[in-house]
Short mmCIF file of the C-alpha atoms (twelve columns), coordinates in Angstrom:
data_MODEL
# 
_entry.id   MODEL 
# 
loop_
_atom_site.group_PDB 
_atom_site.id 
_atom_site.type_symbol 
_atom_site.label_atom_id 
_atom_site.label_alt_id 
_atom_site.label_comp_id 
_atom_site.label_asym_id 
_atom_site.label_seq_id 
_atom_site.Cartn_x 
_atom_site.Cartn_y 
_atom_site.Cartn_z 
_atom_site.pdbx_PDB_model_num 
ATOM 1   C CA . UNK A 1   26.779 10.994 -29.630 1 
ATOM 2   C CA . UNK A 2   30.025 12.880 -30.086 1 
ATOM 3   C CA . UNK A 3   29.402 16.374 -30.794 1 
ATOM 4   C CA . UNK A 4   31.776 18.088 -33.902 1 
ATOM 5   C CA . UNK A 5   32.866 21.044 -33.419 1 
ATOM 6   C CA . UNK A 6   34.892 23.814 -35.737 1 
ATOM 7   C CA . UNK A 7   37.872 25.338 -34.803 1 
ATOM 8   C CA . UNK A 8   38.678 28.966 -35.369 1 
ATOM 9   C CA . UNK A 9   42.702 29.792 -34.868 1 
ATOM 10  C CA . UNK A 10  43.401 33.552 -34.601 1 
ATOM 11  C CA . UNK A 11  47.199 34.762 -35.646 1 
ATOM 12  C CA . UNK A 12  47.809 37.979 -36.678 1 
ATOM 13  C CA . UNK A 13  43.864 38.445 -36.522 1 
ATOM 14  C CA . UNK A 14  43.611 36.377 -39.699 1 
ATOM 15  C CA . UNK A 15  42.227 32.418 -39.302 1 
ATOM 16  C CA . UNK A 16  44.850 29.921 -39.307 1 
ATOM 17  C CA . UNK A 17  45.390 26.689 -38.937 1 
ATOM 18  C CA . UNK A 18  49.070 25.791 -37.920 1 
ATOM 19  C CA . UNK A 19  50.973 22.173 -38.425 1 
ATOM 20  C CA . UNK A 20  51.662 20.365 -34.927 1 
ATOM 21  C CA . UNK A 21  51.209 23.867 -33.406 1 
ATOM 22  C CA . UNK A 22  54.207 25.548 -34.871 1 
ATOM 23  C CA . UNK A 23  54.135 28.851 -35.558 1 
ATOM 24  C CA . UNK A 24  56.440 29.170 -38.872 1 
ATOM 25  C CA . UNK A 25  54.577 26.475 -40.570 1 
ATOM 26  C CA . UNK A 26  50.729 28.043 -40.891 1 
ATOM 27  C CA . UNK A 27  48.316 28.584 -43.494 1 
ATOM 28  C CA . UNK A 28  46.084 31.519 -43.922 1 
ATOM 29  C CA . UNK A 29  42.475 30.447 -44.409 1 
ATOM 30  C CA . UNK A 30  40.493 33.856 -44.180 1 
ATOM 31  C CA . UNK A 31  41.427 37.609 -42.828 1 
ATOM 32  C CA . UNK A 32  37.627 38.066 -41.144 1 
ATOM 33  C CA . UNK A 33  37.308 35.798 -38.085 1 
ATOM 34  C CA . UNK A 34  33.832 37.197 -37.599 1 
ATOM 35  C CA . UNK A 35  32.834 36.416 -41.389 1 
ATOM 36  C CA . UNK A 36  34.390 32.877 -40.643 1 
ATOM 37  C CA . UNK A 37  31.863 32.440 -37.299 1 
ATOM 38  C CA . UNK A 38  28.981 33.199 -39.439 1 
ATOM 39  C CA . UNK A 39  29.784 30.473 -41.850 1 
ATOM 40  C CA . UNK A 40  30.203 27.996 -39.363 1 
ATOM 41  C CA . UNK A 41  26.819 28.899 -37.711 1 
ATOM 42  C CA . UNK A 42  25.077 29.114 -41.124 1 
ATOM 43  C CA . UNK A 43  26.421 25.326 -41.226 1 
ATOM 44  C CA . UNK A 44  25.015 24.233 -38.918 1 
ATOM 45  C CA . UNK A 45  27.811 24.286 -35.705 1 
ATOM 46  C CA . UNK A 46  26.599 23.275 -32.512 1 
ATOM 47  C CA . UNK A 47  29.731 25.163 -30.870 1 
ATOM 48  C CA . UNK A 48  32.691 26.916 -31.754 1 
ATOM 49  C CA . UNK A 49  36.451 26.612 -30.625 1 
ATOM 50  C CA . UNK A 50  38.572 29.526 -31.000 1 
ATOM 51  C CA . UNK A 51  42.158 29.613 -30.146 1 
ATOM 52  C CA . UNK A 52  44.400 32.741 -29.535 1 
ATOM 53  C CA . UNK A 53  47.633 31.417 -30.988 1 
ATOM 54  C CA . UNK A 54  49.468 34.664 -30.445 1 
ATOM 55  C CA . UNK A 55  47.929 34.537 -26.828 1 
ATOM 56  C CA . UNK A 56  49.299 30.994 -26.297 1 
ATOM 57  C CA . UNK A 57  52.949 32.033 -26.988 1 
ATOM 58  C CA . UNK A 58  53.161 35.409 -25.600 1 
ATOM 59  C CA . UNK A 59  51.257 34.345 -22.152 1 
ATOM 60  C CA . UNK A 60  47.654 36.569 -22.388 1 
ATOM 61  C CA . UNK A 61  44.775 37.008 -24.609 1 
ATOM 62  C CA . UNK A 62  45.762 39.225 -27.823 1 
ATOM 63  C CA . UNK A 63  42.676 39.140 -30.270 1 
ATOM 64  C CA . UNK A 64  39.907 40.899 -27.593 1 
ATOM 65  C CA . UNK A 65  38.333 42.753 -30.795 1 
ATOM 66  C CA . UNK A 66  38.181 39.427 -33.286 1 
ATOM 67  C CA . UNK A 67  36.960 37.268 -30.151 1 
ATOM 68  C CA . UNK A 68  33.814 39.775 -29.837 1 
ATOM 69  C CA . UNK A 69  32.780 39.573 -32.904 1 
ATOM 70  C CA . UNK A 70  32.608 36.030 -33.221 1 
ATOM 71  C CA . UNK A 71  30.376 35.776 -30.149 1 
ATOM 72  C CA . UNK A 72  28.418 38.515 -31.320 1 
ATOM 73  C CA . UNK A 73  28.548 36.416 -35.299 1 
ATOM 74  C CA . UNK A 74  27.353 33.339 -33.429 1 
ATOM 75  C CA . UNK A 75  24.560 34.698 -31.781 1 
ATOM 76  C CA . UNK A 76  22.966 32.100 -29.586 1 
ATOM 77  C CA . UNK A 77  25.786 29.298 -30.447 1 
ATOM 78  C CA . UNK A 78  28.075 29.008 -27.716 1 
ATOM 79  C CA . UNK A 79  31.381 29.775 -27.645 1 
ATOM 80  C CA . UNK A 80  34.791 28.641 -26.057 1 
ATOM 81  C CA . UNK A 81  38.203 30.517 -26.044 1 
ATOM 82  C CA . UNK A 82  41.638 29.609 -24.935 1 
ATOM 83  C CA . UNK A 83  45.177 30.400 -25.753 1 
ATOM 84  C CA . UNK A 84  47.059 32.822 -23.223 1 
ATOM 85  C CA . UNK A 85  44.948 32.215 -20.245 1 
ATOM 86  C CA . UNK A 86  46.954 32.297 -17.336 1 
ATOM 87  C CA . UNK A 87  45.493 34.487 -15.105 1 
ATOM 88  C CA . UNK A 88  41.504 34.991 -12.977 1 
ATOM 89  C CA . UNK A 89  41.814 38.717 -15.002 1 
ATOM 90  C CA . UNK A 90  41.858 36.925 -18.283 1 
ATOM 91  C CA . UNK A 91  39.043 34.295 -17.290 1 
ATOM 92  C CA . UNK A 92  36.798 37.378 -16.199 1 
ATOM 93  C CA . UNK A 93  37.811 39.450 -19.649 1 
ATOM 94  C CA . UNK A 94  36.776 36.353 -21.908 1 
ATOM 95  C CA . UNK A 95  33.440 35.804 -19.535 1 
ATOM 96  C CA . UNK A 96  32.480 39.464 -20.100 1 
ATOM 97  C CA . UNK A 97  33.150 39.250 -23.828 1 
ATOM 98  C CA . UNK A 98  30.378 36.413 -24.277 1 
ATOM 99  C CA . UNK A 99  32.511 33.915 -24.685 1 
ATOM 100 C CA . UNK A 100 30.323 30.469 -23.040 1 
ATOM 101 C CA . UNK A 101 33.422 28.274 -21.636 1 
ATOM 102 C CA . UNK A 102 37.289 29.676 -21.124 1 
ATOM 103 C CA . UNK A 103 39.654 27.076 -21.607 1 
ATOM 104 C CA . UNK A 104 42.992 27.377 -19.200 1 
ATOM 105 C CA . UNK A 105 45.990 25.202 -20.497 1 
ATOM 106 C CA . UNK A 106 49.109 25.776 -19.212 1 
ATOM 107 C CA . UNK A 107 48.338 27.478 -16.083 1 
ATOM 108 C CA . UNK A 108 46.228 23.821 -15.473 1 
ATOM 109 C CA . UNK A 109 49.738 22.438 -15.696 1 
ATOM 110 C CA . UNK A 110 52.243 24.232 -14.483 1 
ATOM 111 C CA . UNK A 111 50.158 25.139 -10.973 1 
ATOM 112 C CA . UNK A 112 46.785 22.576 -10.794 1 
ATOM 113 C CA . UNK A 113 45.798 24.067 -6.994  1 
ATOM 114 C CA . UNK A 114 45.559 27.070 -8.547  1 
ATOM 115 C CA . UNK A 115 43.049 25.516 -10.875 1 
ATOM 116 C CA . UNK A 116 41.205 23.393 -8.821  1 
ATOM 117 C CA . UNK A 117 39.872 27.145 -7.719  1 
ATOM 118 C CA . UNK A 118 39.088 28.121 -10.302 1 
ATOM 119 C CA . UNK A 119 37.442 25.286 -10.864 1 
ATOM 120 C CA . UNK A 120 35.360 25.007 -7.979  1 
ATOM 121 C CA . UNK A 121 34.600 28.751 -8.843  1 
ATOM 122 C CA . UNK A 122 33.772 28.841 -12.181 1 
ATOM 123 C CA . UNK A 123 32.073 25.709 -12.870 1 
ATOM 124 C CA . UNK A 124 31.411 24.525 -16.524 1 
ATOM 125 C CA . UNK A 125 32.299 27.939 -17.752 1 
ATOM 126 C CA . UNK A 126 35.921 26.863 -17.496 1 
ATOM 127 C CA . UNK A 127 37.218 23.926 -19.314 1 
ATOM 128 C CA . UNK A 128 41.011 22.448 -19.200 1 
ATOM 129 C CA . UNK A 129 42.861 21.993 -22.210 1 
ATOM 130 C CA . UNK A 130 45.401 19.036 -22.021 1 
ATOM 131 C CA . UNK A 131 48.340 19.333 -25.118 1 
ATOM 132 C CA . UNK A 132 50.493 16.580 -25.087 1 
ATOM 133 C CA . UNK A 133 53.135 14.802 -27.040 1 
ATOM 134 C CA . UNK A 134 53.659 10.791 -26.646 1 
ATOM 135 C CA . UNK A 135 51.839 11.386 -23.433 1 
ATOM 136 C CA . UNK A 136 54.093 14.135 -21.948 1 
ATOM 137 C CA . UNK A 137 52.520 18.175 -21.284 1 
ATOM 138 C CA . UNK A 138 53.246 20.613 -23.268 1 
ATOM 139 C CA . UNK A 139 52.434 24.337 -22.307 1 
ATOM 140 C CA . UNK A 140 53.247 27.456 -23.665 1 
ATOM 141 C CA . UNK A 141 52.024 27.244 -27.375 1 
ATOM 142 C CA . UNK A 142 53.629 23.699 -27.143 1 
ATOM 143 C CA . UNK A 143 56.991 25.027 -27.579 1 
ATOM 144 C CA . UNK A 144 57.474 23.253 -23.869 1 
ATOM 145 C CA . UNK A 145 57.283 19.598 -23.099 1 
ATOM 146 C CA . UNK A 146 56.957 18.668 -19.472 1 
ATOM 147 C CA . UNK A 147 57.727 15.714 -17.603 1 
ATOM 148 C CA . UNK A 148 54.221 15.767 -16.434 1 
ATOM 149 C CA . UNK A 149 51.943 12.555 -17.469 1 
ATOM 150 C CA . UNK A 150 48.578 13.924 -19.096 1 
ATOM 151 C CA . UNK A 151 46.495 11.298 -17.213 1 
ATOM 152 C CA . UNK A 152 47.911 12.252 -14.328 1 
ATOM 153 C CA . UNK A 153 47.128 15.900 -14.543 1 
ATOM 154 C CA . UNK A 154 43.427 14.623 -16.042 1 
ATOM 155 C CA . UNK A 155 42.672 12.575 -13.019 1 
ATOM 156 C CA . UNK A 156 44.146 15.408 -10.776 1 
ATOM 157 C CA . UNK A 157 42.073 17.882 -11.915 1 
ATOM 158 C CA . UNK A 158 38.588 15.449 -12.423 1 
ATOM 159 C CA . UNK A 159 38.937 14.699 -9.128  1 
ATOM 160 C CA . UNK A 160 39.373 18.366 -8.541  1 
ATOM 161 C CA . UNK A 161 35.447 18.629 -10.292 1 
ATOM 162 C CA . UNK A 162 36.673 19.705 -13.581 1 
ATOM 163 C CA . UNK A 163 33.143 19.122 -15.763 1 
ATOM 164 C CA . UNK A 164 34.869 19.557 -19.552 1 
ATOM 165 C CA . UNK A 165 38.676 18.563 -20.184 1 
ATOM 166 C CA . UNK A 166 40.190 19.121 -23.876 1 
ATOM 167 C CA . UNK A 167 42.927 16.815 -24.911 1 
ATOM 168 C CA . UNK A 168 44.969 17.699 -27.704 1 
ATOM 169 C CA . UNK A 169 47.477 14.649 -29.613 1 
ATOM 170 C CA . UNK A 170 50.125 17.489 -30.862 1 
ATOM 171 C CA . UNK A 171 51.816 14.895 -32.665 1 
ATOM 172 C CA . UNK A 172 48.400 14.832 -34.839 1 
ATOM 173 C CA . UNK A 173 47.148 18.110 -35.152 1 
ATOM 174 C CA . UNK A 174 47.245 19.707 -38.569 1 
ATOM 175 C CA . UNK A 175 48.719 16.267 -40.366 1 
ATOM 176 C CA . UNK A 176 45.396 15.070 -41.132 1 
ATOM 177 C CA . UNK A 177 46.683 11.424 -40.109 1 
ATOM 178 C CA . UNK A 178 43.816 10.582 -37.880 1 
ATOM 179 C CA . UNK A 179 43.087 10.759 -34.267 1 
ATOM 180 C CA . UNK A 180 45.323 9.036  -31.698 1 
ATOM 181 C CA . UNK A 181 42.578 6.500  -30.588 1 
ATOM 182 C CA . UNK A 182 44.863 4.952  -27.851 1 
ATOM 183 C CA . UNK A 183 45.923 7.967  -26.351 1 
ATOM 184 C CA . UNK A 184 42.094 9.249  -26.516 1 
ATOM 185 C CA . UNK A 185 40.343 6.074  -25.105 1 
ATOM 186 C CA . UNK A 186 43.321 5.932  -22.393 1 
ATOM 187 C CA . UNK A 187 42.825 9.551  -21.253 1 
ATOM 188 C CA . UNK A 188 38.967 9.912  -21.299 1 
ATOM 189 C CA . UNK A 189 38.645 6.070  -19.183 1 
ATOM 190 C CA . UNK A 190 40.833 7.554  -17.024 1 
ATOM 191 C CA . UNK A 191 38.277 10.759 -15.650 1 
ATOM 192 C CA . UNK A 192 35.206 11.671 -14.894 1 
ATOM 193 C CA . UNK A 193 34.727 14.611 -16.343 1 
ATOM 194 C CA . UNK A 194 34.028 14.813 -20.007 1 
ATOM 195 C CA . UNK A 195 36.373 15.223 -23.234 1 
ATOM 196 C CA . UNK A 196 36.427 16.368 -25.865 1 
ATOM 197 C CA . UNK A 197 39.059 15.576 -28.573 1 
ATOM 198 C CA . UNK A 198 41.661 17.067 -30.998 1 
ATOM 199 C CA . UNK A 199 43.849 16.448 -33.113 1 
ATOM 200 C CA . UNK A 200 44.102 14.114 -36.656 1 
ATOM 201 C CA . UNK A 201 40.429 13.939 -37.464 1 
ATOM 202 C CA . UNK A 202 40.593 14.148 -41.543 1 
ATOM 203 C CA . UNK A 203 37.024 12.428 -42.604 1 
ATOM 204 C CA . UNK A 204 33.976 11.519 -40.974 1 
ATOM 205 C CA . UNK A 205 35.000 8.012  -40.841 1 
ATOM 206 C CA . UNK A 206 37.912 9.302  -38.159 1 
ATOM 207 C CA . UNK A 207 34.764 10.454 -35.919 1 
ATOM 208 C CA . UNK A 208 32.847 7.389  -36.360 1 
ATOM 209 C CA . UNK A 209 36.250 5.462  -34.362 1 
ATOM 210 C CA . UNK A 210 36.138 7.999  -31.746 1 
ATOM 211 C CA . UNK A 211 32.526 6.774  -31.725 1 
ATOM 212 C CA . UNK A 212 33.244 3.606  -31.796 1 
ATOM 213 C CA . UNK A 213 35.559 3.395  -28.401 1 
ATOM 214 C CA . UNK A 214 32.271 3.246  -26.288 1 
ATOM 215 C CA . UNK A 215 33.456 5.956  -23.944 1 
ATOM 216 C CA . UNK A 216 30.669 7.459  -22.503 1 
ATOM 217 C CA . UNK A 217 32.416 10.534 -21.557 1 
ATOM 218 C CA . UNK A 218 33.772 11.056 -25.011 1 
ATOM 219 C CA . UNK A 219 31.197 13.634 -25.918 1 
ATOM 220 C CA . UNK A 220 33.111 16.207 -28.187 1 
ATOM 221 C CA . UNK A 221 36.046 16.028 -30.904 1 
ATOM 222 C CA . UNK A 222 37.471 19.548 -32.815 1 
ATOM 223 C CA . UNK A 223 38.090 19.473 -36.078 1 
ATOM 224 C CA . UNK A 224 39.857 21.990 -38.255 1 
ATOM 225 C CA . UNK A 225 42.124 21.327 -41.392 1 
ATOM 226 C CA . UNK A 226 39.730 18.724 -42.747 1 
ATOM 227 C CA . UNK A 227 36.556 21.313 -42.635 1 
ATOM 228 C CA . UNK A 228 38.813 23.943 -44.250 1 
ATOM 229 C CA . UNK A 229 40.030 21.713 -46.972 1 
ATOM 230 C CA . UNK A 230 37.098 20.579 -47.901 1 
ATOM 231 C CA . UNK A 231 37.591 16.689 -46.855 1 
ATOM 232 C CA . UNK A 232 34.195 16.277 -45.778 1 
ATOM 233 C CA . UNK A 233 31.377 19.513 -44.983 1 
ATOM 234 C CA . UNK A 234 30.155 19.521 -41.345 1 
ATOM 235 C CA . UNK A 235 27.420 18.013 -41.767 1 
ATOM 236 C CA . UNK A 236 28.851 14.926 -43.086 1 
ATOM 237 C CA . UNK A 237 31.039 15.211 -39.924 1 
ATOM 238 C CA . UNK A 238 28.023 15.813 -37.634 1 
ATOM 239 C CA . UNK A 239 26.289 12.615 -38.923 1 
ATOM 240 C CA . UNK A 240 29.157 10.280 -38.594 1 
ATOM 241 C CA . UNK A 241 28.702 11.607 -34.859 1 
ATOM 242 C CA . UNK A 242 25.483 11.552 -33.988 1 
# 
């Protein structure tokens, strides 16, 4: 089973969803973030993705006050956050907020022994996101593109005990094209942790391939764009899942 969840994007506290992560090239999908959470619990969302995009390029969580309320809008659904997290003090703020699972990506990147502390510290309350373009890191709101191999920093931190790792096709996300399958399959056969996927999905059919790579560990793919324009409700998505 591969569990679908919605994405929430924060900018400017409105809901956003941006086109291969940049910034000038967004579209505005709702002003009430909290409004937004209860729709996607009312559909029926077995857990919710937020992303502080204004966190991810300025280097620390922005939208405290819009984060709160979608916990609090959720209710017993959990709830992950990244964007911005680079330090313990953020991981603890987001914890204390409600939030279920804090997701740390370029911090993972740019210093992994740091991490693997965390890590061993925080358990599965702290998942990894991985962003990468044609295989290659990219940190800081993706406006940076390492050298740095994304298996190679997924094996280095599942074999640091990481339990949930997020990997994010930038070249994908927002287009609506479908998911990178290679790059997905590659990555997840590559740990032992589990993924979860991003990036592409446009129609249920998209999560029905994801299914369909028989990787056991593939137990999660994020979809935004598609719910928002109406491609497909989540519960179509959800089926072609489960």
């Amino acid at each position: 089973m591969i569990t679908v969840i919605p994405a929430i994007d924060l900018k400017d506290g409105q809901c956003v969803r941006l086109r291969q992560g940049r910034a000038e090239d967004k579209t505005v999908y709702g002003s009430d973030p909290a409004a937004m959470a209860g729709h996607w619990r009312a559909a029926g969302a077995r857990w919710l993705h937020v992303v502080d995009l204004d966190g991810a390029f300025l280097g620390q969580p922005v939208h405290s006050d819009q984060i709160a309320a979608i916990v609090k809008a959720m209710g017993p659904i959990p709830v992950e956050v990244g964007g911005g997290i680079r330090e313990e003090a953020h991981i603890e703020h987001l914890l204390e907020l409600g939030v279920r699972r804090v997701v740390v990506g370029t911090r993972a990147c740019t210093d992994p022994d740091r991490t693997a502390g965390w890590i061993a510290r925080y358990g599965d309350r702290l998942a990894v996101g991985i962003d990468a373009r044609n295989g290659r890191v990219q940190v800081r709101g993706w406006v940076e593109t390492t050298d740095m191999s994304a298996v190679a920093l997924a094996r280095r931190l599942s074999d640091a005990g990481l339990r949930t790792l997020i990997y994010t096709d930038t070249a994908t996300d927002g287009m609506l094209s479908g998911p990178n399958l290679a790059a997905i399959e590659a990555l997840s056969r590559s740990v032992a942790c589990e993924v979860i996927a991003s990036g592409g999905v446009a129609e249920p059919a998209h999560v029905r391939q994801l299914r369909a790579l028989g990787c056991p560990n593939l137990v999660g793919v994020i979809v935004g764009k598609a719910l928002y324009e109406g491609r497909a409700d989540l519960a179509a998505f959800q089926e072609a899942g489960d």
